[in-house]
Structure formats: C-alpha cells, structure tokens
C-alpha positions in Angstrom: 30.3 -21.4 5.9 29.3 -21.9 2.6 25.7 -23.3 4.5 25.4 -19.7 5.9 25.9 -18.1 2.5 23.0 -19.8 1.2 21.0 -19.0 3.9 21.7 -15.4 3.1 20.8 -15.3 0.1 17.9 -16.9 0.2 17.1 -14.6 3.0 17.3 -11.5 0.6 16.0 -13.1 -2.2 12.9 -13.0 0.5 13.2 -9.9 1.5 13.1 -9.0 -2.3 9.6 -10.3 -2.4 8.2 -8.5 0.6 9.5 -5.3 -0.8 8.2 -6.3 -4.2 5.0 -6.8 -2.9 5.1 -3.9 -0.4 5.1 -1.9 -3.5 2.4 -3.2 -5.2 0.2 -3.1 -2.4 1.0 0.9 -2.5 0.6 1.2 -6.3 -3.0 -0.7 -5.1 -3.7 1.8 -2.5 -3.1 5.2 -4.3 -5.4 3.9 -7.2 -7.9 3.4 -4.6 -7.4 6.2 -3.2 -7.7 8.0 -6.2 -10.9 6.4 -6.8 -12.9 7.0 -4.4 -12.4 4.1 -2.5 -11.4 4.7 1.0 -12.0 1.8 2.7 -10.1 -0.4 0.4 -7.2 2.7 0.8 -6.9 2.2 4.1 -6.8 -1.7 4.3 -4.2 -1.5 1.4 -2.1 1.0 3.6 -2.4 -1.5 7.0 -1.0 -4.1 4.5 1.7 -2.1 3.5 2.7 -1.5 7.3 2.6 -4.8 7.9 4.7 -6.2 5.2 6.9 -3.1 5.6 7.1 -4.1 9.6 8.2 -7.6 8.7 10.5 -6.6 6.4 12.4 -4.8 9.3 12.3 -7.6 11.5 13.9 -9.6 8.7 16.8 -7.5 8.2 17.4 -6.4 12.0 18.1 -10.1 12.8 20.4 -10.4 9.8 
C-alpha cells in the first residue's frame, strides 16, 4: 500500500510539471503571437496540445 502511495505522488508531482510547463509554453506563444511571430505561435500552440494531451492520458489511467 504504502508502495502505491508513493507512486501517486510521484505521479502528480509529474503531472505538476507538465502543467507547469504547459503554461509556459502558452505564456511563450501569446508573446509570439503578439510579436509578430506566427510561425513560432503556432509551434508553441502544437506543443501546448501535446503536453496538454499527455497530461490527459496521465490522469485517465490514474
């Protein structure tokens, strides 16, 4: 029990990050944006979805 615990917690301390960095990588992209750059925009965004998709698999297996 207490092995599944850790594991838990160590598993949100994980999905902490992700979200962490999920948010920086929009902070990124809306100063892009507002830049003028639109390519970098966009492959912040992609990154965003793709951190925000793992992030969901993470916590719909939990």
């Amino acid at each position: 029990m207490h092995y599944l615990m850790a594991g838990w917690y160590e598993l949100m301390g994980q999905i902490r990050q992700l979200s962490g960095m999920a948010n920086n990588v929009n902070q990124i992209a809306r100063k892009a944006n507002a830049a003028g750059y639109g390519e970098a925009y966009l492959n912040c965004i992609d990154t965003m979805k793709g951190l925000d998709n793992i992030i969901k698999r993470i916590e719909d297996g939990c």
